[in-house]
C-alpha positions in Angstrom: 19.2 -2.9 95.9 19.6 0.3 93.9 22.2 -1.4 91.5 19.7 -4.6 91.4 16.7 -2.2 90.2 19.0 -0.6 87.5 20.2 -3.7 86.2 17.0 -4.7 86.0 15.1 -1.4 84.4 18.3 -1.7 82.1 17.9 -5.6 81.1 14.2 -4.4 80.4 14.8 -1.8 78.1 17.1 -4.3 76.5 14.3 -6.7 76.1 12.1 -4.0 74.6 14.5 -3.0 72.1 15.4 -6.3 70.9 11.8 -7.2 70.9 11.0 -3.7 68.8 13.8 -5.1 66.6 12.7 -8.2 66.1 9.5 -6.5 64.2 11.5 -4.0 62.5 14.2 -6.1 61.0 14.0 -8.8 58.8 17.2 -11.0 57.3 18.0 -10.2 53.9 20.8 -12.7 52.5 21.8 -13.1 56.1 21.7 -9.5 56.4 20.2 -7.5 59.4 18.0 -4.1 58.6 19.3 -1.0 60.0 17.6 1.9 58.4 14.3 2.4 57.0 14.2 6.1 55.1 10.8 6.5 53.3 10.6 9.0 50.1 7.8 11.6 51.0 8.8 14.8 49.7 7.7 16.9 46.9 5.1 15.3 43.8 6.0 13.4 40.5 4.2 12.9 37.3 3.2 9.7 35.4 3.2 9.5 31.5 1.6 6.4 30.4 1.3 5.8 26.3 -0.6 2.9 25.4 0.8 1.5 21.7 -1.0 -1.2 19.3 1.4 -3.9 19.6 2.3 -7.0 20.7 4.1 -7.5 24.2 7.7 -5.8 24.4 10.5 -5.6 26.7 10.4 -4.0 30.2 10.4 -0.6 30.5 12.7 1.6 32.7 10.7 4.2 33.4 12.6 6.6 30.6 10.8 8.5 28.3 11.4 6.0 24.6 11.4 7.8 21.6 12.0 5.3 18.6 10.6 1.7 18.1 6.6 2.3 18.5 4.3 3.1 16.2 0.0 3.0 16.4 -0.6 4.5 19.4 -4.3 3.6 20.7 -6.8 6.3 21.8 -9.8 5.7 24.0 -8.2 3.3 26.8 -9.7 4.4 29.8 -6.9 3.5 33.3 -7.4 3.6 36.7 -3.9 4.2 38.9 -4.0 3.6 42.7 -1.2 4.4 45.8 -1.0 1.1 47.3 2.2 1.9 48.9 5.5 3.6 50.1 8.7 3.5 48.6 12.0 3.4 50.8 15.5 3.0 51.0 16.4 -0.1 53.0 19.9 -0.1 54.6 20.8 -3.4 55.3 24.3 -5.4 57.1 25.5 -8.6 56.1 27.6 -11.0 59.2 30.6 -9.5 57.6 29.7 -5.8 59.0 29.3 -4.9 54.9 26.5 -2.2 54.9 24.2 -2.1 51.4 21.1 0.1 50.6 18.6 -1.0 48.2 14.9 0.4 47.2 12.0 -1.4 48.8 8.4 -1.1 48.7 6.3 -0.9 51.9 2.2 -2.2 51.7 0.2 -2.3 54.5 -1.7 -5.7 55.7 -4.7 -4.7 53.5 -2.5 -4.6 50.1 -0.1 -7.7 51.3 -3.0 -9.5 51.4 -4.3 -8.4 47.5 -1.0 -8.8 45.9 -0.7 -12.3 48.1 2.3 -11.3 50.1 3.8 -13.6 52.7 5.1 -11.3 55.8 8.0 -14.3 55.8 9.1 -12.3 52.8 9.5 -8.9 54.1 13.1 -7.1 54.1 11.6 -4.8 56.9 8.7 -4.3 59.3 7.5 -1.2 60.7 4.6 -0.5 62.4 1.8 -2.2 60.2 3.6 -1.4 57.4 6.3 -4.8 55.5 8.7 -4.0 53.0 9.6 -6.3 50.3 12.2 -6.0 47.4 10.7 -4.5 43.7 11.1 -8.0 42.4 8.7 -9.9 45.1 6.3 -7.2 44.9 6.2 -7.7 41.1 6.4 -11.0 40.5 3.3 -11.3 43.2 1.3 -9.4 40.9 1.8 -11.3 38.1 0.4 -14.3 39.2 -2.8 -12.7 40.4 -5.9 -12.2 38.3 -7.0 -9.2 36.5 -10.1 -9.3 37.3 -9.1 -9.3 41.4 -7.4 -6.3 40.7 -9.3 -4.3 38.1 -12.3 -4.9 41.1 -10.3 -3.6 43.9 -9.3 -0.3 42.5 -12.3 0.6 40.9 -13.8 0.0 44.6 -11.1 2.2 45.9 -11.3 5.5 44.6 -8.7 5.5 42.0 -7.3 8.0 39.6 -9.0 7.5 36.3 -7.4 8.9 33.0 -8.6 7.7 29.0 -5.7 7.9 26.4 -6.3 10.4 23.7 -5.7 10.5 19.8 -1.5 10.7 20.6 -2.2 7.2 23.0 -1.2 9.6 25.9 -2.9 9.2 29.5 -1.1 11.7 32.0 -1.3 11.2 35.9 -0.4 14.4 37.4 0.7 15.5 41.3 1.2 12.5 42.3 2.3 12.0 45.8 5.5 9.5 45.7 4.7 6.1 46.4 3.9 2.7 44.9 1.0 2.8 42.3 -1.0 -0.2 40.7 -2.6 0.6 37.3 -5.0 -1.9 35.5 -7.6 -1.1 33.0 -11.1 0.3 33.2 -12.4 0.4 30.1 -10.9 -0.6 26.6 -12.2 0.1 23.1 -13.9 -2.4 21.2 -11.5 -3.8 18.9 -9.2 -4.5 21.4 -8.4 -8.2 21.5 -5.7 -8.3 24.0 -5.9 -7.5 27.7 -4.2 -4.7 29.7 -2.3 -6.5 32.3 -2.2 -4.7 35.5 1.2 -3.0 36.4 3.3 -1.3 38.9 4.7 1.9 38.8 6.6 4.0 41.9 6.7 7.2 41.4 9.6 8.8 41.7 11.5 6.1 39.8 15.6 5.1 40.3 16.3 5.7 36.4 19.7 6.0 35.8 21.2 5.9 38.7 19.3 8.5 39.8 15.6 9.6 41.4 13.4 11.1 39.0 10.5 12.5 39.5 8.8 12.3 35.9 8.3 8.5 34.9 6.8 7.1 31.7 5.5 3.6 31.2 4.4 2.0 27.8 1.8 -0.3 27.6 0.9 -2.1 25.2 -2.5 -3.7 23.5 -3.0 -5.5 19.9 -6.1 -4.4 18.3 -7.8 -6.9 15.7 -5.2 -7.8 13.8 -6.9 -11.1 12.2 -5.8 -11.5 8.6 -7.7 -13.5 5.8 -5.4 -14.7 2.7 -7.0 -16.2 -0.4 -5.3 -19.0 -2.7 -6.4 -20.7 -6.1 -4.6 -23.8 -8.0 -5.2 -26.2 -10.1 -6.8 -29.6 -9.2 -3.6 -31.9 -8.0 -1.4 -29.6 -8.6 0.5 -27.0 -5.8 0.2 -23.6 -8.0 -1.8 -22.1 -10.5 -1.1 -19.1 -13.0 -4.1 -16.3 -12.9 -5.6 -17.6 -16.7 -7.8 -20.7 -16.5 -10.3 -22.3 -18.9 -14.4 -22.6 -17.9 -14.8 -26.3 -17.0 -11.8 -26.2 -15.3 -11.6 -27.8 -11.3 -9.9 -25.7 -8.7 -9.1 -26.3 -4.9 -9.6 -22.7 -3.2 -8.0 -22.0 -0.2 -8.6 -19.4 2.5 -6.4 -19.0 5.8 -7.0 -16.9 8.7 -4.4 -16.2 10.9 -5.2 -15.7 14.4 -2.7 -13.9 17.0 -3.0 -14.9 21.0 -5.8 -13.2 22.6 -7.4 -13.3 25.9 -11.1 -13.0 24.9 -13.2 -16.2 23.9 -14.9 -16.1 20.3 -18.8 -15.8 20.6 -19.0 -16.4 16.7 -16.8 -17.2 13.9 -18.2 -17.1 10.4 -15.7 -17.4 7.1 -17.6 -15.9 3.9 -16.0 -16.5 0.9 -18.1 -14.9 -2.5 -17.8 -15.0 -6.2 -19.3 -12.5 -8.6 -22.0 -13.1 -11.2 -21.7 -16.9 -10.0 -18.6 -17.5 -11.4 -18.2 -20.4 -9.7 -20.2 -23.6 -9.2 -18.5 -24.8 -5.7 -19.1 -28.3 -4.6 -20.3 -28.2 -0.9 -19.0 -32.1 -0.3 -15.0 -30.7 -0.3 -15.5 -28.3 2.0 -13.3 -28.4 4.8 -12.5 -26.0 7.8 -9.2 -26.9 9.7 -7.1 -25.3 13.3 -3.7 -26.6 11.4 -5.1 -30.1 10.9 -7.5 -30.6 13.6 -11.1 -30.7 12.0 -13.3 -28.1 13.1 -17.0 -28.9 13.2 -19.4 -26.2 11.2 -22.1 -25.6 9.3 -21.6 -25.1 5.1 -24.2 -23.0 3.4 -24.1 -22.2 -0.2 -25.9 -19.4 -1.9 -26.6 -17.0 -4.6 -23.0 -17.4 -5.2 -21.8 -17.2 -1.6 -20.2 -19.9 0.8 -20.3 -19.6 4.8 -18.5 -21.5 6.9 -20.2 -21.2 10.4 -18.4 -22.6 13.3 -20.7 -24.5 15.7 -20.1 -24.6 19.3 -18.1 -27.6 19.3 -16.1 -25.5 16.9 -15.9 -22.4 18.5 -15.1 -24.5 21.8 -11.8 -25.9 20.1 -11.0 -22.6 18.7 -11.0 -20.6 22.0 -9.3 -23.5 23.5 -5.9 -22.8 22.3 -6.2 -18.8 22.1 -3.2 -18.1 24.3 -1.2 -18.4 20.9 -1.3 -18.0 17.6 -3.4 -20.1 15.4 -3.9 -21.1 11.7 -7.4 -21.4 10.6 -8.0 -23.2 7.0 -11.1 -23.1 4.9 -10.6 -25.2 1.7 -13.2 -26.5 -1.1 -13.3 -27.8 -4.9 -14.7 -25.8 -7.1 -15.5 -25.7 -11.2 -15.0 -22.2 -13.4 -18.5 -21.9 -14.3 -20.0 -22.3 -17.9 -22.7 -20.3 -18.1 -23.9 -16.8 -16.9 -22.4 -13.9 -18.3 -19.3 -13.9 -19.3 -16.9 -11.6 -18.0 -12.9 -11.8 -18.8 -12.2 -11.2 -14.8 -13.3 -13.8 -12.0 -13.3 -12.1 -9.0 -13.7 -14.1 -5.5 -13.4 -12.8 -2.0 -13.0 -13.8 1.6 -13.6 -12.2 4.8 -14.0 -13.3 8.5 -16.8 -12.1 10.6 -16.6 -12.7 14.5 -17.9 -11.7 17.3 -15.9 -11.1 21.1 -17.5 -9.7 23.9 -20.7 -8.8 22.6 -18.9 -6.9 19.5 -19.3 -8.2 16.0 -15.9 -7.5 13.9 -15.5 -7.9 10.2 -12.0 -8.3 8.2 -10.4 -7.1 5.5 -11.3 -8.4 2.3 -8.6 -11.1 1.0 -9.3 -11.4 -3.5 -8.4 -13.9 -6.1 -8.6 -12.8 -9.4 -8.4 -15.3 -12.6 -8.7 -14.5 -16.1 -10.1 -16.3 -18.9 -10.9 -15.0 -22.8 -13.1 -15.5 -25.5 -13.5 -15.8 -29.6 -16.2 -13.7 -31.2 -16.8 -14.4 -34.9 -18.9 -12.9 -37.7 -19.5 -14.8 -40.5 -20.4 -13.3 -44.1 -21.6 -14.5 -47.0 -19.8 -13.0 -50.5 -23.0 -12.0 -52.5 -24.9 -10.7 -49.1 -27.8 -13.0 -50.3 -31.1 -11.1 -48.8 -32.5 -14.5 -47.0 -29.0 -14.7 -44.7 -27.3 -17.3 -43.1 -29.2 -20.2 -42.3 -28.9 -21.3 -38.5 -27.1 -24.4 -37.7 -25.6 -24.8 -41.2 -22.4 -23.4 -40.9 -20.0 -25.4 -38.6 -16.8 -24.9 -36.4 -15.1 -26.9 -34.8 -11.8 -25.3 -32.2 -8.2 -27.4 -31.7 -5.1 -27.1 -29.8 -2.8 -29.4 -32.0 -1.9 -28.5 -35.4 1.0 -31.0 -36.8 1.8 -30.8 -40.4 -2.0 -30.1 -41.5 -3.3 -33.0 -38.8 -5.6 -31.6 -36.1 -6.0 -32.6 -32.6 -6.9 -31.8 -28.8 -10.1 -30.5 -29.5 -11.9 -28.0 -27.0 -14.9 -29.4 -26.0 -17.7 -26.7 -25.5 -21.3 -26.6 -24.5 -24.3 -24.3 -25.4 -25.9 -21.9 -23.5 -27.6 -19.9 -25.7 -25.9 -16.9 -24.8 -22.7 -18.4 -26.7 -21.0 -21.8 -26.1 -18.2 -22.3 -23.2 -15.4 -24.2 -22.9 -16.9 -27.4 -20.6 -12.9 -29.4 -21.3 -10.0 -29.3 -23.6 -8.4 -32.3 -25.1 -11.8 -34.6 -23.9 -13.3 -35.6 -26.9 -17.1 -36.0 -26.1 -18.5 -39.7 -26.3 -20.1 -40.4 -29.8 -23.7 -41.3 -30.0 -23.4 -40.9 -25.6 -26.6 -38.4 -24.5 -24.3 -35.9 -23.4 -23.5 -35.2 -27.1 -25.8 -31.8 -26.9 -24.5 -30.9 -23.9 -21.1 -31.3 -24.6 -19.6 -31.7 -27.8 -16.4 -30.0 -30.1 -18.6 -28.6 -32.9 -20.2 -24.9 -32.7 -22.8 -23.8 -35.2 -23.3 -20.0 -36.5 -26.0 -18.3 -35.9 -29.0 -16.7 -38.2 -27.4 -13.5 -37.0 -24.1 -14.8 -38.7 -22.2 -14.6 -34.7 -20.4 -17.4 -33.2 -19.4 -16.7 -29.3 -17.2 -19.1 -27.5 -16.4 -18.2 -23.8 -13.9 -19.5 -21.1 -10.2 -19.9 -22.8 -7.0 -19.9 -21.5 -4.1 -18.4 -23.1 -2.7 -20.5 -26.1 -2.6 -21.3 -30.1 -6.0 -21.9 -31.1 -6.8 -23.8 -34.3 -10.1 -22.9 -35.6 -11.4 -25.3 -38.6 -14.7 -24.7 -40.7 -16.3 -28.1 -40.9 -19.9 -27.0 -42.9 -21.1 -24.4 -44.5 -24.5 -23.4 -46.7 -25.3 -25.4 -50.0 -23.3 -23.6 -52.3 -20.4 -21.6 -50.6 -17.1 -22.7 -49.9 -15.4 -24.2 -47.3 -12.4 -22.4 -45.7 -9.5 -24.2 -46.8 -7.3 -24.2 -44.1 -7.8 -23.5 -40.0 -7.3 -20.1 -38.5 -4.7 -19.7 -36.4 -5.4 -18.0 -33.0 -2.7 -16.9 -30.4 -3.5 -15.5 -27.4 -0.9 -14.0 -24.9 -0.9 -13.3 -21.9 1.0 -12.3 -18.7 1.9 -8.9 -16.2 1.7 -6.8 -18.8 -0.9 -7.4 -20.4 -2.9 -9.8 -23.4 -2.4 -9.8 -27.0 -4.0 -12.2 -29.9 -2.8 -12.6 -33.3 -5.0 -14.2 -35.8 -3.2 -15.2 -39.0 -0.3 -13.6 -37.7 -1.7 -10.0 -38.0 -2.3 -9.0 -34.7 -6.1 -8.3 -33.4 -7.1 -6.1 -30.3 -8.5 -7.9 -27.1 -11.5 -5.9 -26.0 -12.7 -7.3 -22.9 -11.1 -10.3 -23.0 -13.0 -11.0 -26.3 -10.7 -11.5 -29.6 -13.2 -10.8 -32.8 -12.7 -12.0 -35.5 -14.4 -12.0 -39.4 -14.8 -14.7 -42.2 -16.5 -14.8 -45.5 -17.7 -17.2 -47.2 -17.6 -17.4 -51.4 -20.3 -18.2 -53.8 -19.6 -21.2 -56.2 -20.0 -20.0 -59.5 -21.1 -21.7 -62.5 -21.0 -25.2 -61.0 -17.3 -24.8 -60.3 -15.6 -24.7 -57.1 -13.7 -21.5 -57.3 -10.6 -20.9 -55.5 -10.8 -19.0 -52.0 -9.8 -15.7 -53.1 -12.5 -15.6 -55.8 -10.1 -15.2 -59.1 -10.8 -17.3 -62.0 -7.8 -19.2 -61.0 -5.9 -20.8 -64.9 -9.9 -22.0 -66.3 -10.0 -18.8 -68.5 -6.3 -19.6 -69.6 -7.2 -23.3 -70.5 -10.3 -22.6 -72.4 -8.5 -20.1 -74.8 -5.4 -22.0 -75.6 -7.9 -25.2 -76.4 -9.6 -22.5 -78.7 -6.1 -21.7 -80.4 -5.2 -25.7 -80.9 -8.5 -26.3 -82.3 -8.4 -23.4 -85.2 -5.3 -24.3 -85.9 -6.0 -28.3 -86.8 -9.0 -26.5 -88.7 -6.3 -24.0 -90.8 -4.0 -27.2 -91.4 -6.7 -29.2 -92.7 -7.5 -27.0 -95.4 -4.3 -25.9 -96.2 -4.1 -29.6 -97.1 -7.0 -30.1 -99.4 -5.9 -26.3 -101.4 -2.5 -28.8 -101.7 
């Protein structure tokens, strides 16, 4: 009886055990558990440096001293000890023992990071222990939000980076901690994704006490770009003529983000209403899906307003990076003042999360130059030039004395702009005034044209006041430009650009005494002629009396 009561107690303490083991251990790759040793002793420290950039590489825990640059102040963090960590010592059927690092949670934080028991290495107590993989990749797949909650309602410790991007976590008792954000500055554009971090950390085949994790978060980083070329064509060099059509074309790039656009407005400005932009080209583009917006155009500004079908279609694809394309026609302006640079700019103004950001300026700068010429008359008559009477007329061609491509030019009181070159204006058509190839001097004896490109320039007197000369032959104007600089020439004897403007002077010369002198105002051979006919005649007059004295 005594013998049967032993067995018995005996079988039951058996049963007990195995039952205690059958919570403890858990199969691991058809291993058994053995051992359970938590880390408890002493305190660690946990370095965290937050850097503007985009996703990296996993860190190790090890300190990293080359490869980041831009490190961000003001990101406020919130770390929390959700768990132990432990070395598991496991057997496999073969009777091969292995140790590996686990983490142990309680119920409570299984259930946050969505952790199935099935999954555990171990179980002890209330406490499941689960391999640093299954732990992390559970986290990943949760929200941010769910965790950012949770340890704000948990009494976390709460650190801000400073100028150096440095937020230290200090006596920390070793466990398992979960960081996520609390508070991030307001340029940020990309989320801080909640991490894990034990503390001490197996770096290097080793326990370490001090561990350093990096972060990372991409500020604004939109960037505007500006191009200008020629109607039809791909490119275009900085010099244009006025008159002249050009497709504009600004791109913002936009990186992956996590925060929806609330507004998205594309300004694009030209000084002194350089430009006269027609509103029907306009175009805004996410690579070549149409975004719907509102065009405005004014006092020399165009704003390309996305509505909220646009912004929609925008935020819908913000998990990578996108293209954004505004393009429009639009014509070098011919009126105004003129000014020898044409400046435009670009800039993106959005809005996330209640804060309005604006970007850097993207410019486009074209160039265009100008003929300034004073007209004089050779006797300075006291009543002046008379308006309208003396005549110009501006070419491209010259071959062998035969002029052609004329630059077509209208008035604007201020001076006359190139409206075309080579487009000879309709005779008798009602545009004449407006634009035609001949420019008349002023009473003030000035002639401005506006608005040329670089070239050889063939400038051809074609009237002038009762009683002066015509010049006899075109002047020839070469303007240069490029890198380095612009240069002009007239009549081969080089003239200074001053603002873009080459000046020129021509006079005029008096007929005298009902003949048409030569331009240089000599008496040309007519002095030369007169005498010798003298000389002929006094010598038929000698021979003739000679002859009657015979």
């Amino acid at each position: 009886m005594k013998i049967k009561l032993t067995r018995w107690l005996l079988a039951a303490m058996l049963t007990l055990a195995l039952g205690e083991g059958m919570l403890f251990a858990r199969t691991l790759a058809s291993g058994t558990t053995m051992d359970v040793k938590e880390k408890n002793e002493g305190s660690g420290t946990l370095t965290v440096t937050v850097y503007q950039q985009g996703p990296g590489s996993s860190g190790t825990g090890a300190p990293i001293t080359n490869g980041m640059s831009a490190p961000m102040a003001g990101v406020s963090i919130n770390a929390l000890r959700i768990g132990s960590i432990a070395e598991v010592t496991t057997t496999d059927p073969s009777g091969a023992v292995s140790t590996q690092v686990a983490f142990g949670l309680d119920e409570a934080r299984c259930l946050l990071l969505g952790l199935a028991p099935a999954n555990a290495i171990a179980q002890k107590d209330n406490t499941y222990y689960y391999a640093p993989t299954v732990v992390q990749n559970a986290l990943s797949v949760q929200a941010s939000t769910t965790i950012e909650t949770y340890l704000a309602n948990n009494m976390p410790i709460q650190r801000t980076t400073q100028d150096n991007g440095v937020a230290s976590f200090e006596n920390l008792v070793p466990g398992l901690y979960l960081l996520a954000k609390y508070a991030l500055p307001a340029n940020a554009i990309t989320d801080l994704t909640p991490f894990l971090v034990s503390v001490p950390m197996y770096v290097e085949n080793q326990w370490k006490n001090n561990v350093y994790a990096y972060p990372k978060i991409r500020t604004d980083d939109i960037t505007v770009s500006k191009t200008v070329a020629e109607q039809g064509n791909s490119s275009s060099d900085s010099y244009i003529h006025t008159g002249q059509t050009l497709k504009y074309t600004v791109t913002a790039t936009i990186p992956a983000a996590t925060t929806d656009f609330s507004r998205f407005v594309v300004t694009d400005a030209n000084a002194d209403g350089t430009l006269n932009i027609d509103q029907s080209t306009v175009k805004a583009q996410l690579g070549s899906q149409l975004l719907e917006h509102t065009p405005k155009y004014e006092a020399g500004a165009l704003t390309i307003t996305l509505t909220e079908n646009g912004l929609a279609t925008l935020n819908g694809s913000l998990s990578q990076a996108q293209t954004l394309t505004v393009t429009y026609d639009a014509t070098a302006a011919t009126n105004g003042a003129f000014s020898n640079e044409l400046t435009n700019t670009a800039k993106v103004t959005y809005q996330r999360s209640g804060v309005t950001t604006t970007t850097a300026l993207a410019t486009v700068r074209l160039y265009t130059f100008g003929i300034r010429l004073t007209k004089t008359l050779s006797d300075n008559p006291a009543t002046g030039i008379s308006a309208d009477a003396i005549a110009f007329q501006l070419y491209r061609t010259n071959t062998s004395g035969t002029l052609s491509d004329p630059v077509c030019v209208k008035d604007d009181r201020s001076g006359y702009w190139v409206t075309a070159i080579s487009t000879p204006p309709t005779t008798g058509s009602s545009d004449d005034a407006a634009d035609a190839d001949t420019m008349f001097v002023g009473s003030n004896g000035n002639l401005s044209l506006y608005g040329l490109e670089p070239g050889t320039y063939y400038l051809k007197e074609t009237a002038t006041m009762s009683g002066y000369t015509l010049l006899a032959e075109p002047i020839t104007i070469v303007i240069l430009a490029d890198s380095n600089g612009s240069t002009a020439t007239v009549n081969g004897v080089s003239t200074e650009i001053v603002d873009g403007i080459v000046s020129l002077s021509v006079e005029n010369t008096k007929i005298s005494a009902g003949f048409l002198l030569p331009q240089t105002g000599g008496t040309g051979t007519l002095l030369a002629t007169a005498i010798g006919l003298g000389l002929l005649c006094a010598a038929v007059i000698l021979l003739v009396i000679y002859r009657k004295k015979s």
